[in-house]
N, C-alpha and C positions, 0 to 999 in steps of 0.2 A: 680756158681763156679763148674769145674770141678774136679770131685773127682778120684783121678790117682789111677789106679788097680793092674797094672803090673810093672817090671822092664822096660818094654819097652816101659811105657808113662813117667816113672822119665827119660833115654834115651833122650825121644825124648824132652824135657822139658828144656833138660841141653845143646842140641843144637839152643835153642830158640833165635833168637838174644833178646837182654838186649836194655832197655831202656836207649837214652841216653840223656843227660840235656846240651846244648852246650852255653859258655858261652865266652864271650870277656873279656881279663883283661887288664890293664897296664904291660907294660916290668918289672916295679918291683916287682906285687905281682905275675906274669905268673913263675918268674927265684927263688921267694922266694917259690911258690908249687914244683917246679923242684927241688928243691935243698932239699926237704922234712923240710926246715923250717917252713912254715906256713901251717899249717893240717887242714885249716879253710877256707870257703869263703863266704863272708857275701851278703847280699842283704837287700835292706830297706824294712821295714814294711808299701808295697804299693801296692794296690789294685793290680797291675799286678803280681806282685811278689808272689798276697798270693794266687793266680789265675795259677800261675805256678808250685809253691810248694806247695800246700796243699796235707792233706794228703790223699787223695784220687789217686792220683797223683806217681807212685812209677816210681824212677828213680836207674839205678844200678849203672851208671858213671855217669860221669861229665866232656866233651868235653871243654879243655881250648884251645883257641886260641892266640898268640897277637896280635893286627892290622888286617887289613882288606886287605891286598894283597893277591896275586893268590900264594907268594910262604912263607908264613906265618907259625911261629913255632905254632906245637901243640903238643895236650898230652892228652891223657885217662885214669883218676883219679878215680878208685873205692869212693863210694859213699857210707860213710856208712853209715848215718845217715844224722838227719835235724831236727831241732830245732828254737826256738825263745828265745831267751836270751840275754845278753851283752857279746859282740865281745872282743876281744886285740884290746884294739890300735895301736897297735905297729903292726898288724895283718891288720889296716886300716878300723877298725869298729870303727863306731861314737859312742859317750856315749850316746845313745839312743838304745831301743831294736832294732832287727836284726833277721833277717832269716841268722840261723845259717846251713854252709854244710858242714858236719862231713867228712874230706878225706880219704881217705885210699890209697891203695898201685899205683906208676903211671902202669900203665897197658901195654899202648906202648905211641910210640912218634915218632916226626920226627927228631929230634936232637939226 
């Protein structure tokens, strides 16, 4: 790890691009992050999953997409955290543990 000296490696540090975690949802939970009702987005507890979020792993956003076309709404969700716990259902987490992703504020968007 680099140990920063000056004002001018925090500078250059704060122009870093940020890591970003890009994810595909449904029209309902994509318009319910949009709309700042749902602060949550969940992932099962699977080998790929625990392999993308571990904590080794540091993401600062979270890239939502909906659908898979060339002219498809998105959005860049500050990331603040990430956890394993029990989801909302009402949020669309199963009553089984979950990879929990802490949201924070949307960032930009195309909408």
């Amino acid at each position: 790890m680099t140990k920063l000296k000056t004002n001018t490696d925090i500078e250059l540090l704060a122009d870093a691009p940020c890591s970003i975690l890009h994810l595909t949802l449904h029209r309902k939970w994509f318009d319910m992050i949009a709309s700042g009702e749902k602060r949550e987005e969940y992932r099962a507890m699977k080998d790929y999953w625990h392999r993308r979020l571990n904590q080794f792993r540091h993401y600062d956003a979270v890239k939502f997409v909906n659908g898979y076309g060339a002219h498809r709404p998105w959005m860049l969700v500050e990331l603040k955290g990430k956890r394993m716990g029990i989801g909302k259902p009402e949020w669309g987490a199963p009553s089984t543990p979950v990879f929990i992703l802490e949201l924070g504020a949307i960032l930009e968007s195309n909408s």
